[in-house]
C-alpha positions, 0 to 999 in steps of 0.5 A: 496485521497484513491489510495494509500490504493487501490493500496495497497490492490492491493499487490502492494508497491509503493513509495510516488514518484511512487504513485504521478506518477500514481495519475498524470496518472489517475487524471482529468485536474483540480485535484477534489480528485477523480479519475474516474474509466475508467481512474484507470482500465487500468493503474492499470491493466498494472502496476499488468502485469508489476510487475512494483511495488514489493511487500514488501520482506518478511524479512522486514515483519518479522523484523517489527512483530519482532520489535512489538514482545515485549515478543518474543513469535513469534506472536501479539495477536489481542489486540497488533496488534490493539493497535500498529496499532491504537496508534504507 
């Protein structure tokens, strides 16, 4: 259930539809919601040599922050960031 949020973690981006490609891999035969780690190392660490998931352009980054700027100041104190990443 987590592997998007590892794979995340990881400074990889991928997409629902390559996320679901790379569950297929590492899942067991009967789905359980878990995934083994034996089976997760090697197709994570040849997706990182690969670069075969970009990470997000730096642009995009910044025009979300702008977006969350409302005062434009150039910067979200940590109580924005919280509220917008907890309430929005």
């Amino acid at each position: 259930r987590e592997i998007g949020s590892i794979v995340r973690s990881l400074g990889c981006f991928p997409t629902e539809a390559e996320l679901h490609e790379l569950l297929a891999k590492v899942e067991e035969e009967e789905p359980t919601g878990y995934i083994h780690l034996e089976k997760f190392l090697p197709v994570m660490t040849k997706v990182l040599l690969d670069r075969s998931c970009r990470p997000i352009p730096e642009d995009v980054l910044l025009h979300a922050f702008e977006a969350l700027d409302e005062n434009k100041c150039g910067y979200l104190t940590k109580e924005e960031l919280v509220k917008h990443m907890t309430e929005e």
